[in-house]
Legacy VTK file of the C-alpha trace (Angstrom):
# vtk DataFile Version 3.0
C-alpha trace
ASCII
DATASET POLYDATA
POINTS 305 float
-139.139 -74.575 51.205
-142.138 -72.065 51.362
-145.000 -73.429 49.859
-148.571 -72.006 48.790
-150.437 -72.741 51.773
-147.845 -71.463 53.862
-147.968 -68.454 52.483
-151.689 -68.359 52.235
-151.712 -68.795 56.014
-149.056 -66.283 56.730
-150.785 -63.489 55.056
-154.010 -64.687 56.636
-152.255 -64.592 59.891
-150.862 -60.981 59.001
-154.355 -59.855 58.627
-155.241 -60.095 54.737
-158.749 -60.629 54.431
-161.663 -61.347 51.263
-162.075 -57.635 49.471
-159.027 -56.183 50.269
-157.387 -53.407 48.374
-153.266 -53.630 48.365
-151.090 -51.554 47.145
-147.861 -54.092 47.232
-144.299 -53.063 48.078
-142.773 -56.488 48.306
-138.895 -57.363 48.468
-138.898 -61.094 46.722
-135.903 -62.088 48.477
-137.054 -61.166 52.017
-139.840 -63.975 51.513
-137.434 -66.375 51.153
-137.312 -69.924 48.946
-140.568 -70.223 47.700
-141.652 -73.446 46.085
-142.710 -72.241 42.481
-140.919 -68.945 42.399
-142.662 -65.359 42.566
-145.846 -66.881 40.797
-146.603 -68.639 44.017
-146.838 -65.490 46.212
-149.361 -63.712 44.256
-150.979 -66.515 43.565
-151.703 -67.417 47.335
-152.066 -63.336 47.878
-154.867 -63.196 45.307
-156.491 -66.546 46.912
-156.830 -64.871 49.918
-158.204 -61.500 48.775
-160.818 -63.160 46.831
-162.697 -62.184 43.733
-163.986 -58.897 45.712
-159.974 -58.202 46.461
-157.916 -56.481 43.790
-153.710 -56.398 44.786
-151.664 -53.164 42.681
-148.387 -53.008 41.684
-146.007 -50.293 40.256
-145.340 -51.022 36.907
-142.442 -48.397 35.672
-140.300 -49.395 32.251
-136.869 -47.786 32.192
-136.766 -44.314 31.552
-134.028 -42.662 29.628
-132.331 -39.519 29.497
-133.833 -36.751 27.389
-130.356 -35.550 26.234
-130.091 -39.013 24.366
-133.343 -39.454 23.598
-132.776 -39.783 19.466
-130.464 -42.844 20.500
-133.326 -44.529 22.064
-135.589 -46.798 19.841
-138.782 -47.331 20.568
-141.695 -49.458 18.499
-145.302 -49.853 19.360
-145.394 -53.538 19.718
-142.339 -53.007 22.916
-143.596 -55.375 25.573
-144.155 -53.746 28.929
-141.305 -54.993 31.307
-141.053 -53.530 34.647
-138.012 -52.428 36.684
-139.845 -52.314 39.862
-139.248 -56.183 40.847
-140.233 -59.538 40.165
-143.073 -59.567 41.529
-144.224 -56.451 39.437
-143.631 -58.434 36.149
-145.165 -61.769 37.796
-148.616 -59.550 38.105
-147.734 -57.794 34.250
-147.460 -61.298 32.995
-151.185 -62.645 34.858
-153.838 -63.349 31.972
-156.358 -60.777 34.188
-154.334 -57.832 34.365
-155.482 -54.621 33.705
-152.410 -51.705 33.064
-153.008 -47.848 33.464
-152.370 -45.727 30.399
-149.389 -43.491 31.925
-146.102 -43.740 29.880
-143.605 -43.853 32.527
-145.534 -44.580 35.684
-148.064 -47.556 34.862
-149.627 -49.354 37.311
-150.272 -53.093 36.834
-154.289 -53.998 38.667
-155.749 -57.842 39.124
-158.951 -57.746 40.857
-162.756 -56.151 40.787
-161.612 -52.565 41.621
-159.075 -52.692 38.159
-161.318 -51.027 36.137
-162.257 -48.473 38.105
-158.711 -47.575 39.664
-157.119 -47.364 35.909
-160.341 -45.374 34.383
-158.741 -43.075 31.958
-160.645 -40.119 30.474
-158.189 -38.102 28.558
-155.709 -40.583 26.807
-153.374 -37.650 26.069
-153.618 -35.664 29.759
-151.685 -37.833 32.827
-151.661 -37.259 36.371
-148.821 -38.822 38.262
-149.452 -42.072 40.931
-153.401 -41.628 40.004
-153.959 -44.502 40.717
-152.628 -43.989 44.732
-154.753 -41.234 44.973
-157.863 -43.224 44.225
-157.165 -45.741 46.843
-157.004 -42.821 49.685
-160.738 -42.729 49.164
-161.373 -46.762 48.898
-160.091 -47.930 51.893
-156.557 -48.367 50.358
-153.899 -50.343 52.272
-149.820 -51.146 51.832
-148.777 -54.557 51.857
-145.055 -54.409 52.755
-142.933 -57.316 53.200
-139.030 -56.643 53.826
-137.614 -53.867 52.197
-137.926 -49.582 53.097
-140.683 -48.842 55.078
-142.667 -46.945 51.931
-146.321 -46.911 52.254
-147.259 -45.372 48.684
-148.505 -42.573 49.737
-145.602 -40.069 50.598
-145.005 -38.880 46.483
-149.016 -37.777 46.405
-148.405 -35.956 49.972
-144.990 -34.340 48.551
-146.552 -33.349 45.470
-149.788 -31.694 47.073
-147.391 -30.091 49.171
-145.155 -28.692 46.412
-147.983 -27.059 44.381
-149.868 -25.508 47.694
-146.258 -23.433 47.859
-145.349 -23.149 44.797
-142.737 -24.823 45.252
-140.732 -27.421 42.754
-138.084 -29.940 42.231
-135.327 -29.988 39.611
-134.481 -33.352 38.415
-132.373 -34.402 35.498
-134.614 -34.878 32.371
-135.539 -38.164 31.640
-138.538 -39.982 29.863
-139.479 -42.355 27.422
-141.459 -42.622 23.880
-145.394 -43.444 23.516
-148.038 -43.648 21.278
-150.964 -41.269 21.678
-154.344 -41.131 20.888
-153.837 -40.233 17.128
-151.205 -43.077 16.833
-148.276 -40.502 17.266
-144.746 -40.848 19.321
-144.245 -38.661 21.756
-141.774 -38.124 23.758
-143.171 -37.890 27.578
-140.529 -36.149 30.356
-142.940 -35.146 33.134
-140.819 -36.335 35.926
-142.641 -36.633 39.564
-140.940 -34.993 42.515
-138.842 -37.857 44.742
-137.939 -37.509 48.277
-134.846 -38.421 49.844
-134.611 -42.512 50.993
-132.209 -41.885 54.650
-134.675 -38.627 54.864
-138.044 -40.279 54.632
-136.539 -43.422 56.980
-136.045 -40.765 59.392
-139.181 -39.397 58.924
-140.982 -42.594 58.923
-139.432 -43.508 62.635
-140.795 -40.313 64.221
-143.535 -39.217 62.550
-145.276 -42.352 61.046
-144.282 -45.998 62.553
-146.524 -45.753 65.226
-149.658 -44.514 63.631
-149.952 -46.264 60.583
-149.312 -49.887 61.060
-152.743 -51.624 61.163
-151.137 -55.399 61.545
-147.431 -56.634 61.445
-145.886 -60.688 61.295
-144.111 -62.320 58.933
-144.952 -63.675 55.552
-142.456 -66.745 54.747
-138.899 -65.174 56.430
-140.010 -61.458 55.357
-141.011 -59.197 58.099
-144.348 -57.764 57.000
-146.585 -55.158 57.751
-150.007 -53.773 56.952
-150.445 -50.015 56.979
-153.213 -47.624 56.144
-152.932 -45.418 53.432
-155.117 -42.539 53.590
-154.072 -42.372 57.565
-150.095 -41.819 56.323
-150.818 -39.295 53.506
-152.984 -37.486 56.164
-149.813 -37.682 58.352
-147.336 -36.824 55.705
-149.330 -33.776 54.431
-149.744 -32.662 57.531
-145.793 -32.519 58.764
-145.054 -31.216 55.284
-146.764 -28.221 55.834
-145.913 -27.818 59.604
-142.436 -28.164 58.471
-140.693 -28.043 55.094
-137.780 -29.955 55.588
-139.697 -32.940 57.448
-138.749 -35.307 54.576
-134.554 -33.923 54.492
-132.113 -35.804 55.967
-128.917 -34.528 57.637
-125.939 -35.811 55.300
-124.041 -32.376 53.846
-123.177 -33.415 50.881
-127.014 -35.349 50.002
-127.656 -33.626 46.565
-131.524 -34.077 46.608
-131.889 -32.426 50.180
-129.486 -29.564 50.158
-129.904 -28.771 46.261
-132.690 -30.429 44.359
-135.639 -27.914 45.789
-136.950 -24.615 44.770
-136.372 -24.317 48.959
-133.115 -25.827 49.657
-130.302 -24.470 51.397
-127.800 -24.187 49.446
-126.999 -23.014 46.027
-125.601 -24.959 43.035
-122.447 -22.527 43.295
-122.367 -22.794 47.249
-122.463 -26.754 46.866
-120.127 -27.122 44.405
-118.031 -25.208 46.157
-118.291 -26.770 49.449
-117.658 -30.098 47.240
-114.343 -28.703 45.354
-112.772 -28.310 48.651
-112.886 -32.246 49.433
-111.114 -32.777 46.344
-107.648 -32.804 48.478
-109.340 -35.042 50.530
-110.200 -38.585 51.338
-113.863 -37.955 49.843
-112.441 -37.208 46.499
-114.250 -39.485 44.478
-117.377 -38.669 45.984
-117.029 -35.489 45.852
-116.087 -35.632 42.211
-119.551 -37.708 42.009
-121.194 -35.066 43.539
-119.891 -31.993 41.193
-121.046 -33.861 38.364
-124.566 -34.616 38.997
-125.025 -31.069 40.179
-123.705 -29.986 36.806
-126.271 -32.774 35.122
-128.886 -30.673 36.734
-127.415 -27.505 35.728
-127.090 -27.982 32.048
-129.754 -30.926 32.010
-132.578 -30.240 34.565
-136.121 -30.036 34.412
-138.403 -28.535 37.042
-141.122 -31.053 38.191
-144.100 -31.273 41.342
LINES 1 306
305 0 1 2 3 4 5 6 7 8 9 10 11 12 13 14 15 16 17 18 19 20 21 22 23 24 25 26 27 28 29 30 31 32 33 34 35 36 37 38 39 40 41 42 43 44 45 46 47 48 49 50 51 52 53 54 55 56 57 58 59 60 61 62 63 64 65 66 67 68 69 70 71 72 73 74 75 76 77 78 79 80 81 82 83 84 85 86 87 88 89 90 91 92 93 94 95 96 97 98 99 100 101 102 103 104 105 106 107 108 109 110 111 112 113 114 115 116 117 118 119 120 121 122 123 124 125 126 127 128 129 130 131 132 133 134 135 136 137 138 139 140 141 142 143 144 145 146 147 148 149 150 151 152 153 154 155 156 157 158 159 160 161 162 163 164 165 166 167 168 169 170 171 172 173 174 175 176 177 178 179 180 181 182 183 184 185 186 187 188 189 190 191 192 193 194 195 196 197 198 199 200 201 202 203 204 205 206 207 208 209 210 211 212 213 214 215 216 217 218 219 220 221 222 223 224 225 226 227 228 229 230 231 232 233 234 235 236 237 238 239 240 241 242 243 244 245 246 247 248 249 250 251 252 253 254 255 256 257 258 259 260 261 262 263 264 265 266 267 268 269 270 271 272 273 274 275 276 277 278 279 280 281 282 283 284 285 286 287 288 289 290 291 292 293 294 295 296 297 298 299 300 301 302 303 304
């Protein structure tokens, strides 16, 4: 059984220090049994960082299609529950939490730096993964332990990328209900571009393994590694631009690489077509798959950075 102290020591070992800032992408389950549950690992995480340390999390409800939005109930006293993880609603659920105001990308902050990393001037104006962008500029790291090799940065480099061309993603709409500043429900659909998973693995072995990594070990049976965060949205930024499709994988039929972008390269028409023709197939059900979400972006898409 993993215990407190052993995971105190582990991330100690793994180069956590007093006044660290994390940004945490943390798979549970690669950690292992741990004596007390979740509760224990940020507990011995925030021992070690200190009072002058401050850990993040991503903090993102469910969102829910726009088309069926009038189906969806929502009332102002709705408790906050995360679908990012349990460590995300371990950190949601710690007495000295502070939560950004974003609708459908909070982030959850324990530490000195809260305040100033969830600072929110315009309660009705929201910029998307603020919060990441702030820690670029205060020495921001990624705590990663098991899981894909995402560092946090990679949606701010995409989306700085995007605008400089003029470029944009089509997603299918999707959003959620909140209250604004004059007490009134909105409905908020301003999706954030995504990358593709296989594509930024890919990416992530070539371009970014190397460089980034600032300490690697284990914490409990999770592999774990340490990377810095301005130094990979640096990186990323820079391929983007070098080359467009740094962040596409190779797979024919993926629907967010060959379709999803304003610079894609196919059409809806071409890729449904391509897709119609493994209906006789093996593939059939995927390809069936396929044909439909394209349509869902057809009929159902909204254009987001």
């Amino acid at each position: 059984m993993i215990t407190f102290d052993s995971l105190r020591n582990d991330l100690k070992m793994l180069g956590v220090s007093s006044g660290d800032l994390l940004f945490l992408r943390i798979s549970y389950k690669a950690i292992g049994r741990v004596e007390g549950g979740p509760k224990t690992f940020v507990d011995a995480l925030l021992d070690v960082v200190g009072k002058e340390g401050t850990i993040v999390v991503t903090a993102f409800p469910s969102r829910y299609s726009s088309f069926m939005r009038f189906f969806y109930k929502y009332n102002l006293s709705n408790k906050l529950i995360s679908k990012t993880g349990a460590i995300s609603n371990i950190v949601l659920s710690n007495p000295n939490v502070s939560v950004s105001a974003h609708p459908t990308l909070p982030f959850a902050v324990i530490g000195a730096k809260a305040q100033e990393l969830i600072e929110h001037k315009d309660n009705d104006s929201f910029s998307n993964y603020d919060i990441l962008k702030k820690m670029l500029s205060m020495n921001g790291k990624c705590l990663r332990i098991g899981g894909e090799p995402f560092d946090g940065t990679t949606h701010i480099a995409l989306t700085d990328f995007l605008k400089k061309m003029g470029y944009y993603q089509v997603r299918e709409s999707s959003g959620r209900y909140y209250y604004n500043s004059k007490n009134k429900k909105i409905w908020y659909d301003k999706l954030p571009s995504l990358f593709c998973p296989q594509g930024f693995f890919n990416f992530y072995q070539k371009k970014l393994k190397d460089s980034i990594i600032v300490s690697s070990g284990y914490v409990g049976e999770g592999e774990a590694v340490i990377t810095d965060m301005s130094t990979s949205y640096k990186i990323e930024k820079e391929q983007l631009f070098k080359n467009s499709y740094a962040l596409f994988c190779d797979d024919p039929d993926c629907i967010w690489c060959r379709v999803s972008y304003s610079y894609s390269d196919l059409s809806y028409f071409n890729y449904i077509n391509i897709q119609l023709k493994q209906l006789f197939k093996k593939r059939s059900k995927k390809a069936l798959k396929n044909i439909y979400k394209v349509l869902l972006l057809i009929f159902f898409g909204k254009k987001c950075q």
